[in-house]
N, C-alpha and C positions, 0 to 999 in steps of 0.2 A: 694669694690666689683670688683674693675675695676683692681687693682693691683693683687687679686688673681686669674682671669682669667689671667691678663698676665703673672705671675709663671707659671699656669697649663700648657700656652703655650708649658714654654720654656724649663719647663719639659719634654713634648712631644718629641721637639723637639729634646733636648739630648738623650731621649731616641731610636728614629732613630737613629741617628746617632753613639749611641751605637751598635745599629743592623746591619747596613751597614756596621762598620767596622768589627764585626765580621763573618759575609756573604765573605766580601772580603779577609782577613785571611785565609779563609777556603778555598774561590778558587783559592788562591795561592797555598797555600800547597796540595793542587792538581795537577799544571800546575808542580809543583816543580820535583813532584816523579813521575807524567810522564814521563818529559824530562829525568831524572835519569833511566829510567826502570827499576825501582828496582824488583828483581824477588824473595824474601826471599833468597837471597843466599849469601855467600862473594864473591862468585867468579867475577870478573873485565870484563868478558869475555863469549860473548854468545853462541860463537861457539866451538860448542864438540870440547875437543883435538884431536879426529882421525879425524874431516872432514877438508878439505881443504878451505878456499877461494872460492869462486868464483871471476877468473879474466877475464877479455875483454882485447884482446890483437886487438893494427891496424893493418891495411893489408898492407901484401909490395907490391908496387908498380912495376912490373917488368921493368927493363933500358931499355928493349927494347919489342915492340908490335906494331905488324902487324894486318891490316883488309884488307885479299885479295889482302898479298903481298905488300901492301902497307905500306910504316912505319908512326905510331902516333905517332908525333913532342913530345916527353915525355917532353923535354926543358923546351918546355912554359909551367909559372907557370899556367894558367887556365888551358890547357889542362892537366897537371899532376892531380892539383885536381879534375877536372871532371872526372877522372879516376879515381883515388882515391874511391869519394863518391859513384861509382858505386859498386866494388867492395866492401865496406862497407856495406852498402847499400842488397846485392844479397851474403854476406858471414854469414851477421848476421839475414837474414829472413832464419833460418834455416829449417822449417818444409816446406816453397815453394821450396827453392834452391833443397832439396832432391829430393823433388817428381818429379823435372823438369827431373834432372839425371837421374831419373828411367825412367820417359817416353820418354827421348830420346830414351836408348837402343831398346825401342819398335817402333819409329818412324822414328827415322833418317837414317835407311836403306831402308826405303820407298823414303824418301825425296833426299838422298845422290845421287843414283843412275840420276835422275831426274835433278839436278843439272848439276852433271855432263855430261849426253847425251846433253844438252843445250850450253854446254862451261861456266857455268855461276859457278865461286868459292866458293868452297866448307864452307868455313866462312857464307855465305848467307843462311847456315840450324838453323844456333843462328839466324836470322833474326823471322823466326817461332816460335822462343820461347818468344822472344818478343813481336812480334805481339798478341799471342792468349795463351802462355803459353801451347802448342801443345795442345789446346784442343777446342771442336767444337762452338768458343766462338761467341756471337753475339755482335757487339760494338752500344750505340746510336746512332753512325750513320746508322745504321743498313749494314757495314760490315763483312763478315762472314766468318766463318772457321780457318783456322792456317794461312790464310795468310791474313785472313780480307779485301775479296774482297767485293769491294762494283759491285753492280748489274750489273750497268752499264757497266765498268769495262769488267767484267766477261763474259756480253755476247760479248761485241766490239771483245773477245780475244777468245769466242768461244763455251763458255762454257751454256748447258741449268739449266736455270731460271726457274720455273714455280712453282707451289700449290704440285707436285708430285713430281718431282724432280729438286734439287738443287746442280749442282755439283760444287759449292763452297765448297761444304762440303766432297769434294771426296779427300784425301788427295794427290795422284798420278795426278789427273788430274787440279788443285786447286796449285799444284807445278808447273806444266807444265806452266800455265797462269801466276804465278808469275816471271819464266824465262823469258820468253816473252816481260811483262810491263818492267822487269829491262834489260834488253839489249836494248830495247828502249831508256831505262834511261840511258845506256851506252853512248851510239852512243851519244848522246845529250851532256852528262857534262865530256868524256874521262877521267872517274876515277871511282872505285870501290865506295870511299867513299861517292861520292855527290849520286850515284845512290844509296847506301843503305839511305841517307839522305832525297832524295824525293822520296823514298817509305814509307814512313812516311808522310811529310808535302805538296807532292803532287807536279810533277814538274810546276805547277803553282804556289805554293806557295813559290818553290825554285827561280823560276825566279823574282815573284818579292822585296824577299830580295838583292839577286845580282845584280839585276836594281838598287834598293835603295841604297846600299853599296858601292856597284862596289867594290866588292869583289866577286871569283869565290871558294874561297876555305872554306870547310867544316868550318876547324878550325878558321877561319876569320871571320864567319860571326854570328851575333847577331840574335839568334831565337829562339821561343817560346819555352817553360823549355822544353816540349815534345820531341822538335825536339832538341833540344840541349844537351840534355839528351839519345838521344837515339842510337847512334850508342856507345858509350860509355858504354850503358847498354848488348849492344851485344857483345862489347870486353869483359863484364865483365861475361856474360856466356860462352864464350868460353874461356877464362882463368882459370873461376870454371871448366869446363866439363871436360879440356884437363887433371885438374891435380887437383882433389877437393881433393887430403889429402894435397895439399901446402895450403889450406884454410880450413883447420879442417873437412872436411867430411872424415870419414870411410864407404865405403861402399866394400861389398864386391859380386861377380857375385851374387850369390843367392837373392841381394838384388833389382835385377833388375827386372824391369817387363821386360818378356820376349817375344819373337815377334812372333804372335800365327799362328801358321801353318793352314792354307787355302787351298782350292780348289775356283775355279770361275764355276760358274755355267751359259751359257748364256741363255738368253730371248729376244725373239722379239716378243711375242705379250702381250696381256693384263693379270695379275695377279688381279684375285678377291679380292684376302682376301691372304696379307702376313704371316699373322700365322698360316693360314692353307697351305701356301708355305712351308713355316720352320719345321712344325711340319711332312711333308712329306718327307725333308730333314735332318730327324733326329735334329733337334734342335729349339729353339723355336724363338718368335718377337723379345725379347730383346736384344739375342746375335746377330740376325741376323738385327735388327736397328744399335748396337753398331759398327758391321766389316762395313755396308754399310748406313752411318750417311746421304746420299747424296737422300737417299728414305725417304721421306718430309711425306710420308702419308701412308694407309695401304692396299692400293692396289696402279693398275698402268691400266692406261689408256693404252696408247703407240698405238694408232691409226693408228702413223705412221709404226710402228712393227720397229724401231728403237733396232738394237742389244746391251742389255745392260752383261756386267759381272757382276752376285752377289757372293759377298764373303761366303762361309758358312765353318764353323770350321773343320779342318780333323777329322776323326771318333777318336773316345777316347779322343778327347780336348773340351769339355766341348757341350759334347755332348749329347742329352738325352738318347739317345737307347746305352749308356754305362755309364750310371749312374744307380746304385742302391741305394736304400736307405737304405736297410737294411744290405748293406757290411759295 
């Protein structure tokens, strides 16, 4: 009795193992014709004879680049790569790089102007696009606008703060203050690049790498990826902007947002109700929030009768009282 239980065992047992290996057979020859992709067909080759490839080509490096007239040491092998990987980097995020290009053309003749009345070099309007990507961006630190002013900041240099209005978000007057902080920055480190370097990381945070290092130059000194990263990332929009078909973008005028024709309208005393402002001025809250992003709320105190400019669109540019619907 005791020997034919241990038969039945071992019968059992071969009979697993009959099954295991034919289990395992089967998920081979699976793994097999995967890796093969076999598609019912002879052909060797998955891509249609008419389409091409898709290739990735790297970026050239240009021998020589300037920020604000000043030349970047291309020499040194770090500073060539950090160039490099910028330009890499801002050529292969293609759906952001474009849209930057186009909202330049709408912005930086706001900005340019502005700059320049300051004395402050025109290179410093890619600073914008870095900071906030030209748009009314708000950062955890809770810094704001195109130039990511932080509050304080903002009022020290002039600018009002409050639940109503916020003109960090005024892009003329939000330039003005960034001229300001960076000629301060000037005067302080006598060079364009440490000034575009601690508008970034904060000229306390540049002083005390420079303490640390006792090193005074940009490319010398050892700083958080951000900051080490980031005028690099502004050479690498002003080398797209200047010339974006050397880096594969086509674009051609039509493709640009275009910079929308305004009147200013002044006010110095209090507004009830902004959409009923707008809808009196031929256009409605949305577009009249979007030209004057700096009006925080939907009315306006102004107690003090403080004179303000608001933007509203010229008649026929999106305008209501020359919109039809039925044309």
């Amino acid at each position: 009795m005791l020997e034919i239980m241990r038969r039945e065992k071992k019968d059992r047992k071969a009979l697993a193992y009959l099954f295991l290996g034919l289990f395992a057979s089967t998920a081979v020859l699976a793994v097999v014709l995967a890796a093969t992709a076999y598609t019912g067909t002879d052909s060797a080759s998955v891509i249609p004879e008419n389409k091409e490839s898709y290739t990735v080509y790297g970026v050239e490096v240009p021998d020589q680049v300037t920020f604000a007239g000043e030349t970047v040491p291309l020499d040194l092998f770090d500073v060539r790569e950090s160039m490099d990987r910028e330009l890499l980097s801002n050529t292969y995020f293609h759906s952001q790089t474009i849209r930057l290009i186009k909202l330049a053309n709408r912005y930086f003749p706001q900005i340019e102007p502005v700059l320049k009345k300051n004395l402050v070099p025109d290179d410093f309007k890619y600073l914008a696009v870095a900071e906030s990507g030209l748009s009314q961006a708000v950062s955890p630190a809770k810094a704001v606008g195109f130039w990511q002013l932080l509050m304080g900041t903002a009022v020290e240099y002039g600018l009002e703060v409050n639940s109503e209005v916020d003109e960090r978000y005024h892009v003329t007057k939000s330039t003005q203050v960034a001229c300001k902080y960076l000629i301060d920055s000037y005067k302080k480190y006598g060079n364009w690049t440490m000034t575009a370097a601690s508008y970034n990381a904060g000229r306390r945070g540049m002083d005390r790498q420079i303490e640390r290092q006792k090193k005074e130059n940009y490319y010398d000194l050892l700083l958080n990826e951000e900051t080490a990263r980031y005028l690099y990332r502004v050479l690498a929009f002003k080398l797209i902007f200047e010339d974006p078909a050397a880096y594969g973008f086509t674009l051609s005028k039509k493709d640009m947002y275009p910079e929308i024709p305004v009147y200013s309208v002044e006010v110095d005393s209090a507004v009830a109700d902004f959409a009923d402002f707008a809808g009196v001025l031929g256009t409605n809250y949305k577009i009249l929030k979007y030209l004057n992003p700096w009006l925080r709320d939907n009315k306006m105190s102004n107690n003090s009768h403080k004179k303000y400019e608001i933007l509203i669109p010229e008649r026929g540019y999106r305008r209501s009282d020359a919109w039809d619907p039925h044309k």
